[in-house]
N, C-alpha and C positions, 0 to 999 in steps of 0.2 A: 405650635407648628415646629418639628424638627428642621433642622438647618442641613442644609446640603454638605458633600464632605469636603466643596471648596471653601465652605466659611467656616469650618472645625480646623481642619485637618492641610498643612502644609502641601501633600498633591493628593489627584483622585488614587485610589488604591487598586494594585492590579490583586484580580481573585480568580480563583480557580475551582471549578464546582469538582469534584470527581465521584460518579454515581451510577450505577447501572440501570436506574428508572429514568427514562427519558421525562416524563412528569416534572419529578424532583430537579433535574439539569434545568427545563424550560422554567419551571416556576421560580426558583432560584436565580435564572436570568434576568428575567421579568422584573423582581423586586428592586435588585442589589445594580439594576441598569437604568431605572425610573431616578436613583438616587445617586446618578454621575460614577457610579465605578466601572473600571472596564471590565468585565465579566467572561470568562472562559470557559470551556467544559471540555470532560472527557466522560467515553462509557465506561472505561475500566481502569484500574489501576496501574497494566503498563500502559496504556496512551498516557495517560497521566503522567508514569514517571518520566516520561521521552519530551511531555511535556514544558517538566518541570527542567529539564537539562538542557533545554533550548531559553529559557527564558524564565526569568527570578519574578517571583511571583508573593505580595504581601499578605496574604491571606491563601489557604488553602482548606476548601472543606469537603472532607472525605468521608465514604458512608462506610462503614466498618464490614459487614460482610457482602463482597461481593465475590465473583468468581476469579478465578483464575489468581490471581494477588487482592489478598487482603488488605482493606483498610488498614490494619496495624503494623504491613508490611512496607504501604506508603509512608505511612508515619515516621517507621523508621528511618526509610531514605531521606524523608525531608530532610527531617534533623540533622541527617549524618551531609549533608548538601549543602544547605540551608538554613544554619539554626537560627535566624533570627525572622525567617518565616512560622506567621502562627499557622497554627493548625487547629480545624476547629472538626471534632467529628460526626456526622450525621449517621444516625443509629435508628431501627425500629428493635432493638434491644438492647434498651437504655439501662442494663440491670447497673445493680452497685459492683458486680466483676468486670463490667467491660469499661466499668466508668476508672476504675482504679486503675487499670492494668493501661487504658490509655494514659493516661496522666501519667503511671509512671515513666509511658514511651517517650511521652514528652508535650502531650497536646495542651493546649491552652482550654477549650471547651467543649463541653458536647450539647448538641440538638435532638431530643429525639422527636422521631417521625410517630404521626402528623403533627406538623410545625405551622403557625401562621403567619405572615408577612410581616407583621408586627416583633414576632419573637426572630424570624431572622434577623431582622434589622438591629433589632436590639441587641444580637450576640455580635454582630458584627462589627458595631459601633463600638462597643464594649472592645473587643479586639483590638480594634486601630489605634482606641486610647493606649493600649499598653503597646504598643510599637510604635507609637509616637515617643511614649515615654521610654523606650529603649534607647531610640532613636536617639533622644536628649540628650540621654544620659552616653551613648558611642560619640555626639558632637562633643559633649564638654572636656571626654577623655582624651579625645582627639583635640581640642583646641591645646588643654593643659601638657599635652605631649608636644605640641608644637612651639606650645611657648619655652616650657623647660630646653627641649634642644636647642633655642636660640640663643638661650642666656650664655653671658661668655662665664659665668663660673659653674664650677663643677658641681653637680646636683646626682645622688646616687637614692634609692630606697631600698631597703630589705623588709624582708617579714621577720617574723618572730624565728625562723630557724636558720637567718641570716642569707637566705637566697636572694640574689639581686629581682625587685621587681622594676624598677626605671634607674635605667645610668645615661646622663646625656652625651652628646659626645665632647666636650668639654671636660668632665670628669675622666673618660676613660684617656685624654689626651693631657690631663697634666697629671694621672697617674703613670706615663707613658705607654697604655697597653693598647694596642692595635691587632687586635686578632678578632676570632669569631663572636658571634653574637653573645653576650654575654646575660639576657633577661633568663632567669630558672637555674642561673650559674650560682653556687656557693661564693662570696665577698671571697674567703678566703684562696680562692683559686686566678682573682683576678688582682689581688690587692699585695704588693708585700710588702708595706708599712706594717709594725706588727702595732705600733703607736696607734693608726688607724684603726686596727682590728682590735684591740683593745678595750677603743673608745665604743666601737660596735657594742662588744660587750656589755661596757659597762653602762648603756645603753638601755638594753635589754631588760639590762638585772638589777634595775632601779624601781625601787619601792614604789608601788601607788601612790601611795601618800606624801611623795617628795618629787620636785620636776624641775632640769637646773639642764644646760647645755654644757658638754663637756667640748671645752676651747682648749687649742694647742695651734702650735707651728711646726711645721712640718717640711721638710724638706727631702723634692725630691729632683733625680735628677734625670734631665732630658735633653738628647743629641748633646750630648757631654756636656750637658750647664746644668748647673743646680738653679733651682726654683723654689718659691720660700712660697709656701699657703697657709692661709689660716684656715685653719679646720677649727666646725662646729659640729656635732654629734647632737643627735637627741630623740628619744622616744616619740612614737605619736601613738594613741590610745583609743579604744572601746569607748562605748556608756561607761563600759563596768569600771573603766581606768585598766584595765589588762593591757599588756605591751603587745601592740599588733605589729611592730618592725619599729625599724630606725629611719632616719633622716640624717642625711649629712651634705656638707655643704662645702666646698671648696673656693676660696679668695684668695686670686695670686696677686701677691703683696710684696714681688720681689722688687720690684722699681722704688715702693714705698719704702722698703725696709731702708733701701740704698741711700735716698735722700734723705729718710728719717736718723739713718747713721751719721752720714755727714753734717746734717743737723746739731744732731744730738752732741756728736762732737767737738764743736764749734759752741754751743752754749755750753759744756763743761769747761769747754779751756777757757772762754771767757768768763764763766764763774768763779774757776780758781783760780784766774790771775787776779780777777775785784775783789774776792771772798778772803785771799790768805791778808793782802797786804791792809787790808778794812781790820781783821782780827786782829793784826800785830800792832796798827794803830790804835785799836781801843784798847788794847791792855797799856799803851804806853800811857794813853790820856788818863787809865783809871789810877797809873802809877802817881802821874801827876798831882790828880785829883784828889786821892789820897793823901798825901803830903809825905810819899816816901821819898821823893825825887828833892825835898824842900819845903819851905813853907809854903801856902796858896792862903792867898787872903778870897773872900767870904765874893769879891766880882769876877777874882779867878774861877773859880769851882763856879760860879752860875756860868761863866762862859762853856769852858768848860763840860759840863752837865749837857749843855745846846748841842756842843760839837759831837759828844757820843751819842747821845738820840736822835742828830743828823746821820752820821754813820751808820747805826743800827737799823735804822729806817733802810737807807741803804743795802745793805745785806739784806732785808726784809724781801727788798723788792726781786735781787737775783736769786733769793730761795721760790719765790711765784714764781716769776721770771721761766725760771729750770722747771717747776713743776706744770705749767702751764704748756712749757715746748715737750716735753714730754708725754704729756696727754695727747695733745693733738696730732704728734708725728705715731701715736700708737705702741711708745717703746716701753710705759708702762700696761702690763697686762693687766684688763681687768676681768678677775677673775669674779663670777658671779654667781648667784646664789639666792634662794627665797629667804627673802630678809624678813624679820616681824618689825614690823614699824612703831607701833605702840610701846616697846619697851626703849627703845633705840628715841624716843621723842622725849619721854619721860625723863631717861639718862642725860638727854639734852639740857631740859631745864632745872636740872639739881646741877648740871657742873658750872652752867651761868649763872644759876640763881648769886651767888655769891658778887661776882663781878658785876651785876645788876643792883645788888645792896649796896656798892659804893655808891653810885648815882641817886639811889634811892629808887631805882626802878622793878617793878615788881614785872614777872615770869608770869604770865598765865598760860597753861594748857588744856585745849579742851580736844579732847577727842576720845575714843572707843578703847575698852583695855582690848577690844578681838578686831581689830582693822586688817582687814586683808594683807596677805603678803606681795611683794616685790621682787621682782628679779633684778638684785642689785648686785653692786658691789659696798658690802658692809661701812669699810673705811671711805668712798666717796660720798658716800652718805654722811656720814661723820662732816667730812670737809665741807658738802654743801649747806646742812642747817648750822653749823657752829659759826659759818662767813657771815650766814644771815639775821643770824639772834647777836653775832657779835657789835655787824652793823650797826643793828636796829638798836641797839644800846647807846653805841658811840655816837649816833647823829640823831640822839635822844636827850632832851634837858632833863638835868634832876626833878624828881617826882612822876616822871611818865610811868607808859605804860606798856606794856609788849606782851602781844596774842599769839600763840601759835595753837591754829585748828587743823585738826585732821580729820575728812569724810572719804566715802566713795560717793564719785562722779561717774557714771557711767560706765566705762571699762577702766578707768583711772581713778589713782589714789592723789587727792588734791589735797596740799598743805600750803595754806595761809600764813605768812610771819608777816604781824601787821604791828607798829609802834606807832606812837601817840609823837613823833619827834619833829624836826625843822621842816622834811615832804621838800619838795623840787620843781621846778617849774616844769610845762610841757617839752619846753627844748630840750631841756637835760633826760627826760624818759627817753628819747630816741638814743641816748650816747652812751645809755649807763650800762649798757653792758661792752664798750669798748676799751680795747686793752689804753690802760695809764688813765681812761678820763675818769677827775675826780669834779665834783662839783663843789665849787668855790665862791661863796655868799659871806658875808659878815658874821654869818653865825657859825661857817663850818668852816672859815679859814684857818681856825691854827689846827683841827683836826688832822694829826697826820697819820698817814695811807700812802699804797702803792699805787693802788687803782687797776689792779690787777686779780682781787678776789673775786670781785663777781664775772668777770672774764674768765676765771677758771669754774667759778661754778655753772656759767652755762654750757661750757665746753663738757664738763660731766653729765650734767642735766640731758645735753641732746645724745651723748654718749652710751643713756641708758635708753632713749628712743624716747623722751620726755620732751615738757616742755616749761618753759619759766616766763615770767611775762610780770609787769611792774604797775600799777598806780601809785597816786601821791599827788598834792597840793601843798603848794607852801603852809605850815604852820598847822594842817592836819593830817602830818604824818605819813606813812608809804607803806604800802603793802605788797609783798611779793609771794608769788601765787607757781605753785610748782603742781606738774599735770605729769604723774610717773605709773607709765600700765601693771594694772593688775596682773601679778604671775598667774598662769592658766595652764592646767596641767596636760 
């Protein structure tokens, strides 16, 4: 049993017969009114079109030769009126030229005459599906236009020949332009950053086979203040990977920049007031320890030895310290790129394998030589596994053991650094990624540390849009687990 068009279809569909056989009008009533739609008629094609200028109509079915105004002359009006009303045409000469030449007019289907109740129904149903799915598809582009212009950062798209298709007004407001409508306008007639235009470019004219957002700072100025945004550039693509336009994206970060300066400021002069007078003490201590200053008997020099690797630890910490406030306030750019992970892992465990043969603890690495790429930043990569293999060493007793695996997870590249070492109780999982906390047992107390590495490695980790997350038991070890998305082109 077919379903009625209130249990398909969102509302009943207005339709319009248009036909000079009164027959055809009434039986076309008859069907397409048995089955809940509101059902109209004209006998010719101008009532029709006078019709159609009174009242929008979601279906229209039109018989191709009548008098006075042809079928293909309605057609055309629809379209040119109307184009998101179907037209369906009714013909008793359904040849292949009048089938073509409609369709090129713009009709969705033809009926030829004599038709059964059945076969209307079925053309008609057929129809509504695809205006339904119009319909869809005009809500979603309309939702996504309404959310884009709410966002408070600047959101612009071009095509491939750099014509604007969406600018919200955010974007057109912290590039300060305020004039006429700018959708089918050239970037280049709205935009005069040439840095911006640039980035368009080089956009554009980025290889298939490579996919990387081109970031900058950008400064522009509005009712005479300069404003600081971070701009991101980047292609979006076909099946084929062919460049269909750009994306770009505007973050006003001048508030941020501001505190991040003052900031930023504030931890350098506190670094170089701890940092010079700490250097000029440890050269005196090593003068000492040396025995250029005098002689030093064998309890001097172990003291001694204490106070410089106290000190140095020190320094240790306002080198994190600085790197740490700078990640976070943003002042370090990270510039990013599709990293190959697989050679970057490998490199890893030969530059620790060494420092793991002190302890006697062996590197294992398993994972794929072809692992998907990352949109990273090379060198934070670097800083996050070297924290973590370093760890996993240092709170490892001679003879262990230290895994690092590499898979794909789902849309993410997940890497294991798992050791065989002391592990931590439940309490300590919740803290160990807080700036200074170190965890302090009988077996890891002379271990010394800032308590500040894995505090910067998370800080990179969620940096990259990743994630990092911890298990561990006392006396089996700890494993830390990093979730970083697959670059996608």
């Amino acid at each position: 049993m077919s379903s009625s068009p209130s249990e398909t279809y969102p509302h009943s569909a207005n339709i319009l017969v248009i036909d000079d056989e009164p027959r055809i009008r009434d039986a076309c009533a008859l069907v397409l009114s048995e089955k809940g739609f509101d059902v109209a008629s004209a006998p010719d094609g101008e009532q029709g079109l006078q019709m159609i200028q009174e009242k929008h109509y979601d279906i229209v079915l039109v018989d191709l030769m009548m008098p006075t105004i042809s079928g293909f002359d309605v057609l055309t009006e629809v379209r040119k009126a109307h184009p998101d009303t179907v037209v369906i045409v009714i013909t008793g000469y359904a040849t292949l030229e009048h089938s073509i030449e409609a369709m090129k007019k713009g009709a969705f289907d033809f009926i030829p005459k004599p038709f059964t109740p059945d076969q209307l129904r079925a053309v008609v149903e057929k129809s509504l599906k695809y205006t339904t799915a119009l319909q869809d598809i005009a809500d979603s582009k309309s939702r996504l236009r309404v959310m884009i212009n709410r966002l408070t950062d600047g959101v612009m798209t071009t095509d491939a020949r750099k014509l604007i298709v969406q600018a919200n007004p955010s974007f057109l407001h912290m590039i300060g332009y305020h004039g006429e409508e700018v959708i089918g306008r050239h970037a280049s007639e709205i935009i005069q950053s040439q840095e911006l235009l640039d980035a368009i470019d080089q956009a554009l004219t980025m290889a298939p086979e490579t996919f990387s957002e081109i970031t900058s700072e950008l400064t522009f100025e509005n009712c005479s203040e300069d404003y600081i945004y971070s701009s991101r550039c980047a292609p979006f693509r076909g099946r084929t990977s062919d460049n269909l336009g750009t994306i770009t994206v505007l973050h006003n970060i001048t508030a941020i920049k501001k505190v991040a300066q003052m900031k930023s400021d504030f931890v350098s002069m506190v670094s170089h007031e701890i940092r010079s007078p700490m250097n000029s003490l440890l050269m005196q201590l090593k003068i000492i320890k040396d025995g250029i200053a005098g002689e030093v008997t064998d309890k001097q020099k172990e003291i001694l030895e204490r106070a410089s690797e106290k000190i140095l630890n020190l320094n240790n910490l306002v080198t994190e310290l600085l790197d740490l406030s700078r990640i976070e306030s943003g002042l370090i750019s990270h510039e990013k790129e599709q990293v190959a992970m697989s050679p970057l892992l490998i490199e890893q465990q030969k530059f620790h394998s060494p420092y793991g043969a002190e302890k006697d603890i062996d590197i294992e690495l398993n994972c794929q030589e072809n692992l998907p790429y990352i949109f990273a930043n090379r060198q934070n990569m670097d800083e996050v596994l070297s924290n973590l293999i370093t760890n996993g060493i240092k709170y490892s007793p001679n003879g262990g053991r230290l895994t690092i695996t590499a898979a794909v997870e789902n849309e993410y590249l997940k890497i294991d650094v798992s050791d065989t070492g002391y592990g931590m109780e439940s309490e300590d999982l919740d803290k160990i990624f807080t700036r200074f906390y170190r965890v302090k047992d009988a077996k890891t107390r002379e271990i010394q540390g800032t308590g500040l590495g894995l505090s910067l490695v998370k800080s990179i980790i969620e940096s990259h849009h990743g994630k990092i997350s911890v298990e561990s038991q006392p006396g089996q070890g700890t494993t830390f687990t990093l979730l970083l998305p697959i670059a996608k082109p």
